[in-house]
C-alpha positions as CSV (number, residue, x, y, z in Angstrom):
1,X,-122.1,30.6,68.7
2,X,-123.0,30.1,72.2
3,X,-120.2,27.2,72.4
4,X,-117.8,29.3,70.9
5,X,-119.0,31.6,73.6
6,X,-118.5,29.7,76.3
7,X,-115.2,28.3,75.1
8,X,-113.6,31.7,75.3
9,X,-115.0,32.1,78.8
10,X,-113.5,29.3,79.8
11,X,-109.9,30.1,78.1
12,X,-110.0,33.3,79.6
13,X,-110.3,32.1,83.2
14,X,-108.0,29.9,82.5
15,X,-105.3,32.4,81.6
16,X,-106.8,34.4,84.9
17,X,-106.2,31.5,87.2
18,X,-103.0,30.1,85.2
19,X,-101.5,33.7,86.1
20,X,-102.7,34.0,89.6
21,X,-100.7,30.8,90.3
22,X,-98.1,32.0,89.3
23,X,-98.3,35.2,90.9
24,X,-99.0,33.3,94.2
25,X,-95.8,30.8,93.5
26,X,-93.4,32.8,92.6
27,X,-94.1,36.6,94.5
28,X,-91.0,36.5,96.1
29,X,-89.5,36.7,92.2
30,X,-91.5,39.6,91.3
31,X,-90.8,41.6,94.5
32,X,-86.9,41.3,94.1
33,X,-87.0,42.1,90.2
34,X,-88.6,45.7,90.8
35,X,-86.7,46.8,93.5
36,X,-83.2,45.2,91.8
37,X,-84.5,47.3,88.2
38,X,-84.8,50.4,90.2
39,X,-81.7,50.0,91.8
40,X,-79.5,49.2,88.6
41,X,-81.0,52.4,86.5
42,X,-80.3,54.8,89.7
């Protein structure tokens, strides 16, 4: 139980940190998609 524990743990900061990088890489991305969604509804 405790391996499957930690297992998880791990996996999840993996998804954290696999998501951060992302975020980091590619902000310029996310920045234009909001303001270009907002845009196209008004």
């Amino acid at each position: 139980k405790i391996l499957g524990g930690e297992v998880k743990a791990k996996s999840g900061q993996n998804q954290k940190e696999s998501l951060g990088a992302v975020s980091v890489n590619q902000p310029k991305l996310q920045l234009k998609e909001i303001p270009t969604s907002g845009k196209s509804n008004e």
